[in-house]
C-alpha angles and dihedrals in degrees: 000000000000099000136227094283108031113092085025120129116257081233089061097033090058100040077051100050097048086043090059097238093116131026119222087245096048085054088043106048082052093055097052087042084060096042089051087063111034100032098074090066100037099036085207088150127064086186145348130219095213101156088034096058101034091066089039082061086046095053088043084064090063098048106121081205091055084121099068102036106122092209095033101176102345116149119236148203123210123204116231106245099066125079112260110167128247097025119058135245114248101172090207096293134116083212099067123087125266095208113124111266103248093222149012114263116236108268086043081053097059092040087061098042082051094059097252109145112225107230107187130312118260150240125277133163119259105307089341092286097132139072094214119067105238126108126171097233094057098016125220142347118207138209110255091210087055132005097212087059130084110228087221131267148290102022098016092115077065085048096049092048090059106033084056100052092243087121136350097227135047130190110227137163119203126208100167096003114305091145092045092046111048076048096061099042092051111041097250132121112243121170129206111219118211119238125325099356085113119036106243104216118243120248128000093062130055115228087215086246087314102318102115137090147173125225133140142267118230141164095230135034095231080057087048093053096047097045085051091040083058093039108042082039087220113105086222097120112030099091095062116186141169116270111279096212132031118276139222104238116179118194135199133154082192104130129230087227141065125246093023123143119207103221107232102233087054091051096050089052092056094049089049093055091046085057090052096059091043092054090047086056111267128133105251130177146163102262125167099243120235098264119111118196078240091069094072088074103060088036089057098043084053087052100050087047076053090053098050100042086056101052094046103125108356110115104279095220082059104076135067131275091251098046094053089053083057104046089051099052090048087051085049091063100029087067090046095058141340125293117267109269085193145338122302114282098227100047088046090057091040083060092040079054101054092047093053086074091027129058090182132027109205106194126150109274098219108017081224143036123278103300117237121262109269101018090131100040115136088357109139128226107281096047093044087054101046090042081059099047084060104050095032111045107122094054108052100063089064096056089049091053088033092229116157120262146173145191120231121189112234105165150325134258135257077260093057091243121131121263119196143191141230118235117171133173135197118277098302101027097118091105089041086049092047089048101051087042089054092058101047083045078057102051107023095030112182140215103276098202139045096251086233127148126239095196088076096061127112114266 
C-alpha cells in the first residue's frame, strides 16, 4: 500500500504536518516503506540515512517553531554531489573519499532548518559528466516510467526518486541541464535558477567556470516554488501563479548544433504547447532562438576546465576511462590559457538582445526521447560527446549565458515515456518561468507519478 502521505504534494505534507494531521515520523516511515520496494529496481539512492533521519523526524517533533516551518516534515533527496553530514559525497566516483562529509553544505542547511527531512543522498554519473545516470562505482539509475530508460544525468538518481513517489522533492544541480533533463525524462518540473539565487557551496564541486547551478525537482509547480523559495532564503517564489498580462513567447526546435535531428514526437509536443500559450492569450510566434552552432565550443571548452579541476587530486587509476579522456583534454587547455571567468561577452548580448523582443523563450527541452540504459556503455570520449550534442542541444547554451531556465512536461511518447519542454527567461525570470509553468500545469495538467508498481518489488 502506498500510504496517506506518499505520492502527496510538499505543499500538502507540510500544511499537514503544522496543522498537526500528520507527524514528521508518520510521513517519513511511509516514504522508506516506499523506497524499500521500489529501489531495488530504479537505483535512484546511493544510501539512506534511515536511522539518521528517522530521529531527525523524531526531533522535528519537539521544535517549538514547527508552525512555520515551510517543509515541515517533507521528506527529501539529496543529490550526491553536494555536502550532507555524517555520510560522504562520492560524486559517482570510486575515486572520491569515503570519509563522512564534517558539515551540511549551505543549501542542505536551509532544507533542514526548513523541516525537510533528508532521506538518502542520490545517484550521479562519475563526477556529474553524463548525461545518463550510470557509473560504474554505484551502477544505474532507471526511468520509473520505464526500467530499460535512463532518467537523464546527471541528477537523474534525484529524478528517479520523484517521479517514483519516494519522495516529492529532489535536490539537483545542472551544468548543461541535469536538472532540465532528468525533467524532462521523467515527467517532473525542474528549474534552473541564474547566478547566485541559490548559494553554490564552496570546495568539493566545480561550477564548470560558473555554469553551474543548483535548484530542485518537483511534481507540481506550487511544490517547485516552495522548495526554491527554501533554497534560494528569499520568499520570492512560493506564491506561483499564472502570468497577469500577456507575454511575448517566442518558439524554435531549431537546434544550437549542427547534424541534429529533431525527433518528430518532441517537435509536436513543443508546437502543442505553443498552442497552448497562444490560445491562453499570449503572443506566440515562430522566432530562431539566440544559440548559434558556434556556441558548443566555448561551452565545451567550459566543460573539459570542469573536468580537470575535478580530477585534480583524486588517484588517477580510480576513474573511469572516460573520465580520464576528459580530464586530459581540460589539463591540455588549461595549460594552454587561463580558465573562463564568464561567458563570452558577444554571445551574452546577442541573448540580452533576443529577450528584449521576447519575455519567454519555448524550445524542446532533449531534441529525443529518454535514451536506453547502457547506450553509451564502453563508448570512448569523442563518440560519447558528439551522441550527446545530438540528444541534448537545447540545454547546454543556457548554462553558458547563465540565463534561467525549466523543464515543463507536455506528453509522452508512442512509447509511453515523458517529453518535456524548455522554457527560459532573461536574469531574473525564475518567478516569470514558475508562472508560465503553473499555467500550462492548469490547462494541460500531467500525470504526477510513474504509474509503477511497487508489488513487484523485491522483498
Amino acid at each position: 500500500m502506498a500510504g496517506r502521505w506518499v505520492g502527496q504534494t510538499a505543499v500538502g505534507i507540510a500544511a499537514a504536518v503544522r496543522a498537526g494531521q500528520a507527524s514528521p515520523s508518520e510521513v517519513l516511515e511511509e516514504h522508506l516503506e516506499r523506497i524499500a520496494a521500489l529501489d531495488g529496481r530504479l537505483g535512484a539512492f546511493r544510501l539512506l540515512r534511515t536511522e539518521q533521519v528517522r530521529a531527525e523526524a523524531r526531533a522535528l517533533e519537539e521544535r517549538g517553531d514547527l508552525a512555520g516551518l515551510p517543509l515541515a516534515g517533507v521528506p527529501v533527496a539529496i543529490k550526491d554531489n553536494v555536502d550532507l553530514a555524517g555520510v560522504p559525497t562520492r560524486n559517482g566516483s570510486a575515486a572520491t573519499s569515503d570519509e563522512p562529509a564534517a558539515a551540511d553544505a549551505e543549501l542542505v542547511r536551509r532544507l533542514r532548518e526548513a523541516g525537510a527531512l533528508l532521506v538518502g543522498k542520490t545517484n550521479v554519473p562519475e563526477l556529474c559528466l553524463w548525461p545518463f545516470n550510470e557509473s560504474e562505482a554505484f551502477g544505474d539509475s532507471r526511468n520509473p516510467w520505464s526500467l530499460d530508460h535512463t532518467p537523464g544525468g546527471s541528477s537523474g538518481g534525484s529524478a528517479a526518486a520523484v517521479a517514483s513517489a519516494m519522495v516529492p522533492i529532489g535536490l539537483a544541480t545542472d551544468g548543461g541541464g541535469s536538472i532540465r533533463m532528468p525533467a524532462s525524462n521523467c515527467g517532473l518540473v525542474g528549474i534552473k535558477p541564474g547566478p547566485g539565487v541559490v548559494p553554490f557551496p564552496p570546495g568539493g564541486v566545480s561550477t564548470w567556470s560558473g555554469m553551474s547551478e543548483f535548484g530542485p525537482l518537483a511534481t507540481t509547480v506550487a511544490d517547485l516554488g516552495l522548495a526554491l523559495d527554501v533554497l534560494a532564503s528569499t520568499g520570492t517564489y512560493r506564491a506561483v501563479a499564472p502570468p497577469d498580462r500577456p507575454l511575448r513567447v517566442g518558439y524554435s526546435a531549431k537546434p544550437g548544433a549542427a547534424g541534429v535531428k529533431v525527433h518528430p514526437e518532441v517537435r509536436a509536443a513543443m508546437e502543442a504547447v505553443a498552442r497552448v500559450l497562444a490560445d491562453a492569450g499570449h503572443r506566440v510566434e515562430a522566432a530562431d532562438p539566440p544559440w548559434r552552432n558556434g556556441d558548443a565550443a566555448s561551452f565545451l571548452q567550459r566543460v573539459f576546465y570542469g573536468c580537470a579541476e575535478d580530477t585534480d587530486g583524486l588517484p588517477w587509476e580510480a576513474l573511469e576511462d572516460r573520465t580520464r579522456a576528459e580530464a586530459r583534454v581540460g589539463r591540455l587547455l588549461r595549460r594552454a590559457r587561463p580558465a573562463p571567468t564568464g561567458p563570452p561577452e558577444r554571445v551574452v548580448a546577442r541573448y540580452r538582445a533576443w529577450f528584449e523582443d521576447h519575455d519567454v523563450l519555448l524550445s524542446p527541452t532533449l531534441a529525443t526521447p529518454p535514451l536506453r540504459v547502457g547506450a553509451y556503455r564502453g563508448k570512448g570520449l569523442a563518440r560519447t560527446l558528439l551522441g550527446m550534442t545530438r540528444y541534448m542541444p537545447y540545454c547546454p547554451p543556457l548554462n553558458l549565458v547563465g540565463f534561467p531556465a525549466a523543464s515543463v512536461p507536455a506528453t509522452t511518447s508512442a512509447e509511453g515515456l515523458p517529453l518535456g519542454v524548455q522554457l527560459a527567461a532573461a536574469p531574473g525570470g525564475e518567478a516569470l518561468l514558475l508562472s508560465v509553468a503553473r499555467q500550462l500545469e492548469t490547462l494541460r495538467p500531467w500525470p504526477r507519478h510513474a504509474p509503477l508498481d511497487p508489488v513487484a518489488a523485491p522483498s
